[in-house]
N, C-alpha and C positions, 0 to 999 in steps of 0.2 A: 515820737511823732504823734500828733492829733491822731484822737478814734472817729471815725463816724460810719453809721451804718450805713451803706452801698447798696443799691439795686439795681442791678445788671436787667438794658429793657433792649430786647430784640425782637422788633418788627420780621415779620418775614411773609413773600408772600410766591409760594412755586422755588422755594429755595432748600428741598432737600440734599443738591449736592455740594451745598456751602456751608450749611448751617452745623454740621458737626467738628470743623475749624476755626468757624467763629465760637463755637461752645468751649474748645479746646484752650482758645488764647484768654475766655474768661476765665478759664479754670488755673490758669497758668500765674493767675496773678499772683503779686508777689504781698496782696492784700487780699485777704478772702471775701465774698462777696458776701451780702447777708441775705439777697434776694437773686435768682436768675429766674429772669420772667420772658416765655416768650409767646410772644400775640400771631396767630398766625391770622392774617389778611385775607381769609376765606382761599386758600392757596387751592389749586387743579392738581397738585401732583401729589407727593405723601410725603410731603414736610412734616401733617401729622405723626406719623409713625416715627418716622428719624427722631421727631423732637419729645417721643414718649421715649424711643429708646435709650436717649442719652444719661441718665438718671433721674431718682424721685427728687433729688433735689431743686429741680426744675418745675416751675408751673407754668404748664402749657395752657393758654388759653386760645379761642377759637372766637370768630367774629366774620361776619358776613363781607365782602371784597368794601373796603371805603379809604384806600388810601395809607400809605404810612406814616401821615400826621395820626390818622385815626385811630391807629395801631398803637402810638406813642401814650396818648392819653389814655387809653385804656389799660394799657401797663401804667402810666404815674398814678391813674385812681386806684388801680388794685397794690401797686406797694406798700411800706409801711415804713420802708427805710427813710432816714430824713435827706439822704441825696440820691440820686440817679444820673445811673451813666450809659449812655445811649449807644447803640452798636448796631446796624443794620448787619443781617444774618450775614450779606456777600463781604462783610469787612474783616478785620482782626484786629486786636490789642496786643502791645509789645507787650512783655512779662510786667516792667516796671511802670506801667501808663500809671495806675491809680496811684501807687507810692510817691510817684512824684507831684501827682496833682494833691496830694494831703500834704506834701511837705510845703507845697503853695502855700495851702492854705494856715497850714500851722503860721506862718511867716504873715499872713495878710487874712487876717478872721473874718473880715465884712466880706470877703468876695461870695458872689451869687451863682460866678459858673466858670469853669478852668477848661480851659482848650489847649488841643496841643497841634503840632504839626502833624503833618501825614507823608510817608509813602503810597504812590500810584502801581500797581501791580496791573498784569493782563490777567487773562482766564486762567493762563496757567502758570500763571505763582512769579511771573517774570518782574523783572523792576522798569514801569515806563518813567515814573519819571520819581525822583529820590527825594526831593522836598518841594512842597507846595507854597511855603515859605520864601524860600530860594527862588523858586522861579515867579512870585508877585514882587521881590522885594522887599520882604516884609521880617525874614531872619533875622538880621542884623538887630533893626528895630525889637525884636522880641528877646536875641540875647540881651538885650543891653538893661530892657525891664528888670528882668530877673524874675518874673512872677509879680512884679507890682503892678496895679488896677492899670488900666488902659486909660490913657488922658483921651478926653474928648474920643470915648468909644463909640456912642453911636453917631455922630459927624463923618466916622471913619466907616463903621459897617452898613451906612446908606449909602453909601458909595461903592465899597466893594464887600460884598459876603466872605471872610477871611477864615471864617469858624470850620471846620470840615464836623458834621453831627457828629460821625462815630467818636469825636474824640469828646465829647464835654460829658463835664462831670457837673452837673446843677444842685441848688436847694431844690428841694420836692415843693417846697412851700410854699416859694418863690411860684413856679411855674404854674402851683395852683392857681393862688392870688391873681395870679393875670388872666387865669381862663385856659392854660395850655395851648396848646399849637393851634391855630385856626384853620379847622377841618374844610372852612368854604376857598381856602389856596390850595391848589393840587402840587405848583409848583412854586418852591420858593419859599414855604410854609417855616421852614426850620429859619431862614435865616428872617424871616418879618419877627420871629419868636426872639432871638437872640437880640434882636433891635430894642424890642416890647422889653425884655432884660436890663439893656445897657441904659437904657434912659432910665430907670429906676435904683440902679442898682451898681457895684465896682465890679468888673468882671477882666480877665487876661487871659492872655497865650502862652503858653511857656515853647519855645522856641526846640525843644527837643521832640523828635519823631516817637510818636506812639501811639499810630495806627498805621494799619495798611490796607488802604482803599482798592478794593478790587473792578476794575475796567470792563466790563463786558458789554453784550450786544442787548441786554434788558435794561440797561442802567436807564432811569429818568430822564437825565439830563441829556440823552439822546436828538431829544424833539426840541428844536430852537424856538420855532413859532410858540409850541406850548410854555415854556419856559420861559420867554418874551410878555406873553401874557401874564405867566404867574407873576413875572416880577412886577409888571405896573398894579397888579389885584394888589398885590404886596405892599404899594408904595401905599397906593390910593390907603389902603387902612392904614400905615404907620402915619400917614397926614390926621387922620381921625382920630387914632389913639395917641400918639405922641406927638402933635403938633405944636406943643409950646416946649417939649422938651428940643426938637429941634432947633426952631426959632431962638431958645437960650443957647445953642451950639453955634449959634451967625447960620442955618439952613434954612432956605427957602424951602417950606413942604410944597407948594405949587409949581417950582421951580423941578425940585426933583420928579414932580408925579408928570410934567411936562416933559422932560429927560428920556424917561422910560415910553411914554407914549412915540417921541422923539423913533427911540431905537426900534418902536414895533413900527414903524412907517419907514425907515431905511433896509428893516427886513422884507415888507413888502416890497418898496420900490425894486429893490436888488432883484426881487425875482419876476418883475417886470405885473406886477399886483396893481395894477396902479390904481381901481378904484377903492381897494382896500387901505392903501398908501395914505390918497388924500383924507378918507376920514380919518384915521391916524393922522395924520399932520397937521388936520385941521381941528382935532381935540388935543393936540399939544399949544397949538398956540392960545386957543381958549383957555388953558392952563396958565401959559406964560409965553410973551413973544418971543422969538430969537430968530434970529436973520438964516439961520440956517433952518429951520422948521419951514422956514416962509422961503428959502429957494428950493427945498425938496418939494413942497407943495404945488408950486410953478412948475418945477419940471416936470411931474407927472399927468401934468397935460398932455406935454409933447408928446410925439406920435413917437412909439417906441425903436423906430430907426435914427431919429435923431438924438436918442440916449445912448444907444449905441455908439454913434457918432460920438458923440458928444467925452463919451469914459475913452475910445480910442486915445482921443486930442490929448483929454487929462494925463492917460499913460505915458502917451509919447513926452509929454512936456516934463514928466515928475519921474521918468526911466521905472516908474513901479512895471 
């Protein structure tokens, strides 16, 4: 099997009573790391301590609260390994995650970043949901690769974010060259980054489980409106940084930055926002027209009774 050196990078931020599981499943690897690095995010609780008591084999570093893109970067500048493998402290790694992401690559040398599937766990260790593959539709598809590059990868990951972070395994050099993760997205930052990737570079999923993503009541991805946001901050820059890598994929980058603007005006409508709506709605069709931007924009006129009305009718008629 190919050697490469590894640098294990964990963000953490108020994650004392996670991070000595996730240190646990790195150590368990069935490939030894060359670096275990972990950043803490200016954390309120004593993650410090947990993360000094684990071993000196660990470098703990410290950094003022800025996010866990920030956190990320500051682990890939201080490594030395020529790949890094990414783990949020609330995650874990099955024993054999790295072994099989090198036997990837033994198999396919130009790849730039190897992801795997995941396990969804609760706070307490429970299984919610067994593959994140599985449940997009996306398995099958990735057994069948076998580890070979992704056709038309980023066509596919502007559309849906497929990569789960704790699982990829990157060139360092790679993610230099591009700048690393873009600290000005709070959310959404990892997959604009794998995008910024895929447009340059051969990247895959290998279809077997080796992580397990842990569910709780801090998780990011909590806050929809923020997460809404991040994803159009996300688009609006992959139009600016990849805009001809798209367009060589048949992508409209106006089309899609109109898309996401789209969905942050159906999130406002929904919750009855409706001057927030219409400027959403009406920076989507600025973007790109579509017949549906332009009857949500109409309807948020209405007087909120007859929207009401109005989703009744829809229901009754579609038995939703």
């Amino acid at each position: 099997m190919i050697t490469a050196s590894i640098a294990a990078i964990i963000p953490a931020y108020n994650s004392a009573r996670f991070l000595p599981e996730a240190i646990a499943s790195v150590r368990r690897q069935t490939v030894e790391m060359a670096e275990i690095i972990i950043v803490d995010d200016g954390s309120t609780d004593d993650t410090g301590e947990v993360a000094r008591r684990l071993g000196t084999d660990i470098r703990y570093l410290r950094q003022e609260n800025a996010g866990p893109s920030a956190a990320r970067n500051t682990g890939i500048r201080t490594a030395r390994a020529e790949w890094v493998a990414f783990l949020d402290a609330d995650d874990q790694w099955l024993p054999e995650k790295t072994q099989r992401q090198l036997a990837a690559l033994e198999r396919q040398p130009a790849l730039a970043l190897i992801a795997s599937d995941r396990t969804e766990i609760d706070a307490a260790g429970e299984v919610v949901v067994q593959s994140l593959f599985e449940r997009h539709g996306l398995k099958t598809g990735f057994q069948a690769l076998d580890g070979d590059p992704i056709p038309h990868a980023l066509a596919r990951l502007v559309k849906k974010n497929f990569i789960p972070t704790s699982s990829v395994l990157a060139r360092r050099e790679v993610i230099m060259s591009l700048g690393g993760f873009n600290t000005a997205i709070r959310f959404g930052e990892d997959w604009e980054l794998w995008c910024r990737i895929a447009a340059r570079h051969p990247i895959t999923c290998l279809s077997a489980v080796h992580t397990l993503y842990r569910r709780h009541g801090e998780n990011a991805v909590g806050n929809t409106e923020l997460l809404l946001q991040g994803t159009l901050q996300a688009m609006e820059s992959l139009r600016a940084r990849c805009g001809e890598s798209l367009r060589a994929e048949h992508c409209d980058p106006d089309r899609l930055v109109a898309e996401r603007q789209a969905d942050l005006g159906y999130f406002y409508f929904d919750r009855a926002r409706q001057a927030e709506a219409r400027r959403a709605f009406r920076r989507s069709l600025a973007e790109k027209f579509t017949s549906r931007a332009l009857f949500y924009l109409t309807a948020s006129f209405l007087p909120l009774e007859a929207v009401r009305v109005g989703r009744s009718l829809k229901q009754a008629c579609t038995g939703a």
